[in-house]
N, C-alpha and C positions, 0 to 999 in steps of 0.2 A: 282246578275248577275256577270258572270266574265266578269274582265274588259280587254281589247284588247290588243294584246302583242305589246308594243313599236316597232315602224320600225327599226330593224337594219343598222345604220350608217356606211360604213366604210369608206365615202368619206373624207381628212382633213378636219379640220378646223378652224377658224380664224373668230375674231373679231374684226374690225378694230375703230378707236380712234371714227368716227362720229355714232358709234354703228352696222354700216354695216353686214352684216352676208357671209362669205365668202368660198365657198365647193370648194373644188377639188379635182379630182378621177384620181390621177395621183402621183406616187413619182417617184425617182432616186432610183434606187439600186446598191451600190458599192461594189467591191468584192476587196480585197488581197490578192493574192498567192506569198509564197514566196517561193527561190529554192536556194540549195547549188550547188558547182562544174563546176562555170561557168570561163571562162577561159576570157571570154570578151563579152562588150556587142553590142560591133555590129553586130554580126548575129541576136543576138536576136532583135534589132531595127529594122531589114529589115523584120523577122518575122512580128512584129507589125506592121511598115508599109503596108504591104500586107494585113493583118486582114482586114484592114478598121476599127478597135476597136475605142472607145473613151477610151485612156488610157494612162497612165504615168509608165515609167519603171525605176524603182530606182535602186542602187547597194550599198548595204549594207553596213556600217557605222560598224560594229562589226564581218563581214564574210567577209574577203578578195575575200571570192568563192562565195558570196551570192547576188542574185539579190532580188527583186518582182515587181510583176506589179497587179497596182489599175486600173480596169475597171469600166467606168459608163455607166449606159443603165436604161431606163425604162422598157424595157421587160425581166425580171428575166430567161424567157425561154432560149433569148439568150446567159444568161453565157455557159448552156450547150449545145445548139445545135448548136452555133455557134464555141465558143469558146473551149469549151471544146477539138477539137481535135487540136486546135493549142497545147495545153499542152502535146501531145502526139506523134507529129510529128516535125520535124526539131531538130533546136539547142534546142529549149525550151524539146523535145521529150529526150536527152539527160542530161537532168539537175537531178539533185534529190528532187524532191518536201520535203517541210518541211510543214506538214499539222498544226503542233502548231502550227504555225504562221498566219494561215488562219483567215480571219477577211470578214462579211460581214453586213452590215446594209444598210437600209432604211431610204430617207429623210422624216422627219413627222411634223407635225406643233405644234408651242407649244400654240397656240389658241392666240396672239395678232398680228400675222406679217401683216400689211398693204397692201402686196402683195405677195398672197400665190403662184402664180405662180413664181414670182421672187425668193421665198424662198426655194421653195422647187425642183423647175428644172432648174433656170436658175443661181443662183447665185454657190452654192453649186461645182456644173462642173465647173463654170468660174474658182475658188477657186483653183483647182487640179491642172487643165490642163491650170494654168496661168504659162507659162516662169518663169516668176520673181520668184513664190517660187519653189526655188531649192531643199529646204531641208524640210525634212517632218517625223515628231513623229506620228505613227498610233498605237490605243491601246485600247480594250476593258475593260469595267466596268463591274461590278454588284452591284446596290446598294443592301445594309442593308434591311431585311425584314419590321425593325425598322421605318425608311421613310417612308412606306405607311400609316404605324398607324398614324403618326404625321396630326394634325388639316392643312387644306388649307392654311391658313393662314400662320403658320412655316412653311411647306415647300415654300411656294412664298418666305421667310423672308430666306430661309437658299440659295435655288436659284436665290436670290439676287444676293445675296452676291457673290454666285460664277462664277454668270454672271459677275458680276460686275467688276472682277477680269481679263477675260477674254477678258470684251469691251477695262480697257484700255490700252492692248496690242494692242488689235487691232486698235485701235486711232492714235496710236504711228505709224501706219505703217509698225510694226514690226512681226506681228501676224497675221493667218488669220486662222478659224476656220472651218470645219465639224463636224456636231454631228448628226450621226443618230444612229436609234434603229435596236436592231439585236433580240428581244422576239422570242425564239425559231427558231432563224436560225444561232444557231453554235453550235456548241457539248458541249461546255463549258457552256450553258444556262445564256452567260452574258448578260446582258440588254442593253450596248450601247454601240458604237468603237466612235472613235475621233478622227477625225487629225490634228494634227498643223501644219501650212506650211508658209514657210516664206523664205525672199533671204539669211539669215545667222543663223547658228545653236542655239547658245547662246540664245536669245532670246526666244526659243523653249523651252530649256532646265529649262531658270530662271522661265517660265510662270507654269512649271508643278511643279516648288520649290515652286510657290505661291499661287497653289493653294492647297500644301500639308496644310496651316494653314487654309483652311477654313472648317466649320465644317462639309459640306457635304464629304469633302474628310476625315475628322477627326474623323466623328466621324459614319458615316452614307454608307461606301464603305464596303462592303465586302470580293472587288476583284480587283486588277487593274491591267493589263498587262495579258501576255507577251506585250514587249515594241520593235516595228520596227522600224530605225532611219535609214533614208538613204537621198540619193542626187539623184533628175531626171537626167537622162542622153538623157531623150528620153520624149518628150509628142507630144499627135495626138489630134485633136479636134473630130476626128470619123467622 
């Protein structure tokens, strides 16, 4: 007899410490545009303000002329049907898009978080469009085709580690983390963006020096960067 083809899954999901079983059909999708030849950014703040957007507007750390602005939403439609003509209209309509630098990913679960909705929509946005972090490293991956081969087991062992690396900056209060998956939603086919966001730069910069010694970044990356480094000037809760 054939046997019955598996129900396709694509709700999150999560299993919590008392063994609970926990689905959710819902992520955050975050986008990054970045633009050169901006003279200033308060036109572009009053743009944003009028959006109605959920979004944070930086001014680049390495482009005197350079801004971007990270959007969050649940409905992936609206980066374009809403948003899209703000990028073509006003001050923003004036600017010169720099598409390298385009970054988009999705928040997803990595199957233990206790509270999938916490995880994956409420905490993630709080993280961005929190005042306090000023300053923010955004930057896409592609792991090593190498990692998938490796047994469950090493990889949990190597993702330790590099969690582990990660918690305790953010312990410290110094650190605060995004990680979502981008699987065929950027031209570069990287597999994950990441942003560090924190009140003072340093800290940013020592977290990505320490995690160059762990072996996922050592030995198991295939890709890392381009690297966006700026300061909010502007955040909206949307």
């Amino acid at each position: 007899m054939t046997q019955p083809e598996k129900e396709l899954e694509l709700r999150e999901r999560s299993r919590t410490r008392d063994g609970g079983i926990q689905l959710l059909d819902g992520r955050l999708f975050f986008q990054l545009l970045a633009f050169s030849g901006s003279r200033g950014s308060a036109p572009l703040r009053v743009a944003l303000e009028r959006s109605g957007a959920a979004a944070v507007l930086y001014e680049d750390l390495t482009d005197p002329a350079g801004v971007a602005v990270v959007t969050v939403t649940q409905r992936p439609e609206s980066l374009i049907e809403e948003l899209r003509p703000l990028w073509h209209e006003g001050p923003f309509g004036e600017l010169i898009p720099r598409p390298e630098l385009t970054m988009i990913g999705r928040t997803y679960a990595l199957g233990f978080e206790e509270d999938l909705e916490e995880a994956l929509l409420v905490r993630p946005r709080r993280r961005v469009l929190d005042p306090a972090n000023r300053w923010a490293i955004w930057y896409p991956l592609r792991r090593s085709p190498r990692f998938e081969q490796l047994g469950a087991e090493e990889q949990h062992r190597i993702m330790a580690e590099h969690g582990g690396v990660a918690r305790a900056f953010g312990a410290a209060g110094v650190v605060a983390d995004v990680r979502l998956a981008c699987h065929g939603l950027d031209r570069h086919d990287n597999d994950f963006v990441i942003g560090l966001l924190g009140p003072e730069l340093a800290p940013l910069s020592k977290l990505v020096q320490a995690m160059r010694r762990t072996r996922q970044t050592a030995e198991f990356l295939d890709r890392l960067g381009p690297f966006f480094v700026g300061r909010a000037v502007w955040q909206s809760q949307g």
